[in-house]
Backbone bond lengths (Angstrom), bond angles and torsions (degrees), N, CA, C in turn:
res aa  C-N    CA-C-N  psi(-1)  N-CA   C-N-CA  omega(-1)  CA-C   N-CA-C  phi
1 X - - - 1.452 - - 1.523 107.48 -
2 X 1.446 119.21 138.99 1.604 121.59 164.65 1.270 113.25 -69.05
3 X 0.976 96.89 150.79 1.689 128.08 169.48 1.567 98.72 -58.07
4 X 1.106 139.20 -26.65 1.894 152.86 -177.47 2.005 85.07 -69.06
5 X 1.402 91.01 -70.64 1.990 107.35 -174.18 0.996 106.96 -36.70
6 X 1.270 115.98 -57.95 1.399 135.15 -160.02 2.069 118.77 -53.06
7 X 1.224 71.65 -63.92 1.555 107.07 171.19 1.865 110.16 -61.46
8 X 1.184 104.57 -36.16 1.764 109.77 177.22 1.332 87.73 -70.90
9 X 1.174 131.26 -65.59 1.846 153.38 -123.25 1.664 96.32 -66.03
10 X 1.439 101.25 -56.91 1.404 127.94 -177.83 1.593 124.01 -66.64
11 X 1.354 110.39 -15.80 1.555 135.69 172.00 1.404 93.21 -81.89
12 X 1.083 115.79 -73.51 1.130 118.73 -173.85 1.792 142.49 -30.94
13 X 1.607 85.44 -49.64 1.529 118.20 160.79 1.733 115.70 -66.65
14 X 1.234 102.86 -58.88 1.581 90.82 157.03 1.225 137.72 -77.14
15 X 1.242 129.87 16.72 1.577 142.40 161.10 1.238 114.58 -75.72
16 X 2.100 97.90 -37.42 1.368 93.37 -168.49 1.753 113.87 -97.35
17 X 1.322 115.47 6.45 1.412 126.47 172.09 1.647 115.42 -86.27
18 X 1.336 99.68 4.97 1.898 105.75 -178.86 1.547 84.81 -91.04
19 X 1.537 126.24 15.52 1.642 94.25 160.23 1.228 105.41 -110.58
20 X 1.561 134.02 -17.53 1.310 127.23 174.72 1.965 109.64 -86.88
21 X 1.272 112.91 -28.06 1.794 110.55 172.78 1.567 101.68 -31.73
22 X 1.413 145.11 -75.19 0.888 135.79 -155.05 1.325 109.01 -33.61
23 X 1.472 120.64 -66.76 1.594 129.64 -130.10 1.992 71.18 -88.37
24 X 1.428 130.31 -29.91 1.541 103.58 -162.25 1.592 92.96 -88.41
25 X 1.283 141.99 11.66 1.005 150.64 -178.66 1.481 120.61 -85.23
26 X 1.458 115.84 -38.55 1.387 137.02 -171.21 1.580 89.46 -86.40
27 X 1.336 138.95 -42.51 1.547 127.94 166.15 1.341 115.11 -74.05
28 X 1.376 135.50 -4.36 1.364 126.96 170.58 1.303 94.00 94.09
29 X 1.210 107.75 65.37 1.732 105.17 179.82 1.712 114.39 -162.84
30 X 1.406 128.45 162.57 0.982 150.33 -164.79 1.329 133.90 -142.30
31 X 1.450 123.72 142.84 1.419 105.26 156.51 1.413 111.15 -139.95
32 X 1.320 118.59 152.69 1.588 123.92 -173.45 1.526 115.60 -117.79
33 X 1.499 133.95 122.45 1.450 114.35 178.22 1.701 97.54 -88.09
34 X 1.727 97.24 132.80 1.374 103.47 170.45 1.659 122.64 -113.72
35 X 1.557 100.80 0.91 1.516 91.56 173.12 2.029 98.18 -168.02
36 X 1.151 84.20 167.79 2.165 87.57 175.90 1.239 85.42 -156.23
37 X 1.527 101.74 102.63 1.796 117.87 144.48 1.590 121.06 -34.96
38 X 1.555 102.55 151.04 1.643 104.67 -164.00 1.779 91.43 -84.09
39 X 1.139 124.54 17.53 1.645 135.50 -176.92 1.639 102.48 -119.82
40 X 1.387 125.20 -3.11 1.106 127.57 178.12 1.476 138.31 72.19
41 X 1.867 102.23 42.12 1.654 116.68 -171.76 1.302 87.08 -113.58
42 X 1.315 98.99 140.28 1.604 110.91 171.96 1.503 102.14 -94.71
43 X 0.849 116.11 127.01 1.396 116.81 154.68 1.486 133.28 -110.80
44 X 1.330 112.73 136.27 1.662 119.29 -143.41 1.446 101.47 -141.73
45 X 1.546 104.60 141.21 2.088 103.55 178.80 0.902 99.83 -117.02
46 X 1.503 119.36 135.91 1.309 114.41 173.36 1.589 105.04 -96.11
47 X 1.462 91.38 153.22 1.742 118.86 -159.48 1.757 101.18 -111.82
48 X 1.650 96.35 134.35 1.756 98.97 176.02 1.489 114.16 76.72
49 X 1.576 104.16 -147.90 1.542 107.06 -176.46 1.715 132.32 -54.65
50 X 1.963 94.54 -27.96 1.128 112.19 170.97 1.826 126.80 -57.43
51 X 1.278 107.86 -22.54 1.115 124.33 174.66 1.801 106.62 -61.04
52 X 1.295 113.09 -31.77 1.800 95.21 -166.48 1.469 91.20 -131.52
53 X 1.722 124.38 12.86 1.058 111.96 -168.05 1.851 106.08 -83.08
54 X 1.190 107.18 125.72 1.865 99.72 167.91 1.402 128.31 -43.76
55 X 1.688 116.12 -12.93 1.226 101.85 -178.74 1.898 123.09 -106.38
56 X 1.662 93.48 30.36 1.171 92.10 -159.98 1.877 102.97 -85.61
57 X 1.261 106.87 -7.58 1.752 103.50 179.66 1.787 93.18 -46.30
58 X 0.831 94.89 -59.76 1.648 135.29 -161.75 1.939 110.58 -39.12
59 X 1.345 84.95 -66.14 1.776 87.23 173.07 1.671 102.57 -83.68
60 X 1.178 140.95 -14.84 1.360 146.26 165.73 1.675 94.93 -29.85
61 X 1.660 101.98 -76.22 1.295 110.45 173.09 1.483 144.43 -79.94
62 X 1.138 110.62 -7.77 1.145 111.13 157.24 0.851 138.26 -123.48
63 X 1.298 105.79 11.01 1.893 126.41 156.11 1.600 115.47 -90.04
64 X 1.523 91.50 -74.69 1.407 93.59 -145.86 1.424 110.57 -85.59
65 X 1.426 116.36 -32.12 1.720 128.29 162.22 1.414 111.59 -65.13
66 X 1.555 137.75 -15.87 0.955 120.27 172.22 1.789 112.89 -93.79
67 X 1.507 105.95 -32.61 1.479 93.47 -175.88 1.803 97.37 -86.00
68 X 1.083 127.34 -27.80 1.666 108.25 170.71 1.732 105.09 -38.01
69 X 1.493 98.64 -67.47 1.951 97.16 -162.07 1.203 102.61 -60.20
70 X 1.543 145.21 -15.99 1.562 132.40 -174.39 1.764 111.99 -80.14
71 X 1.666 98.44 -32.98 1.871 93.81 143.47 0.970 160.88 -93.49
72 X 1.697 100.62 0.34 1.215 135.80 -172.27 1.743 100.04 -135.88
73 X 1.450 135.08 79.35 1.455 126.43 167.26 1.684 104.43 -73.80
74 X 1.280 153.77 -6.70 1.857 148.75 134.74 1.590 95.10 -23.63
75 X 1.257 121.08 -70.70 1.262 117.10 -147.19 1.548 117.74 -64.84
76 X 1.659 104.39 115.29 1.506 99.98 -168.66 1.917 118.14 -65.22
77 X 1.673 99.74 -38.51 1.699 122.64 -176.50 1.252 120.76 -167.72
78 X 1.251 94.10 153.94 1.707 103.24 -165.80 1.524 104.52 -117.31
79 X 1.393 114.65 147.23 1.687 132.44 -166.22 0.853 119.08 -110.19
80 X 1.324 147.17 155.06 1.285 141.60 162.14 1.839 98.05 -122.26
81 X 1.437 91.56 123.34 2.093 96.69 -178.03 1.646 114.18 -82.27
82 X 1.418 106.57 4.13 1.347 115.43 -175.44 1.623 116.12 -161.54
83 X 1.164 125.68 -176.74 1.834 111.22 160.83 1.767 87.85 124.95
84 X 1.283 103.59 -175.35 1.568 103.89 155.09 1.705 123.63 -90.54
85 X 1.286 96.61 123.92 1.546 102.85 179.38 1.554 117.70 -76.90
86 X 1.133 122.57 114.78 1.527 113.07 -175.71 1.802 98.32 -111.65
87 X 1.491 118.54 137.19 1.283 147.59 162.67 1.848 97.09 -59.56
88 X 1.711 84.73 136.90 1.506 91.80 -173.44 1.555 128.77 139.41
């Protein structure tokens, strides 16, 4: 993938997370896309409270990996490069 793709790909993905920002906003929280594998994983840091909050496995998937792929069906999975990692 180009660096042009790349750079669209990743706009894109964060266009489509301005529908979940609100609700991680009202907890003091964030998320940023910082990269999309040429295999199609987004990878994303979460910003603020979201960073140490326990429930972030949680909205990972049923936030932010689900409304990315409903604007993006390419994208196989979405990452978090930091946050709390929970086993499971």
């Amino acid at each position: 993938m180009s660096t042009e793709e790349k750079t669209k790909l990743i706009a894109q993905a964060d266009a489509a997370l301005d529908q979940v920002r609100p609700h991680l906003k009202v907890d003091g929280g964030n998320v940023e896309v910082v990269d999309i594998t040429d295999d199609f994983t987004v990878k994303v840091k979460w910003l603020g409270n979201c960073e140490i909050c326990s429930m972030s496995a949680m909205t990972m998937k049923a936030g932010i990996e689900e409304t990315i792929r409903q604007k993006m069906p390419q994208v196989k999975s979405v990452e978090a490069i930091n946050g709390v990692m929970l086993n499971g």
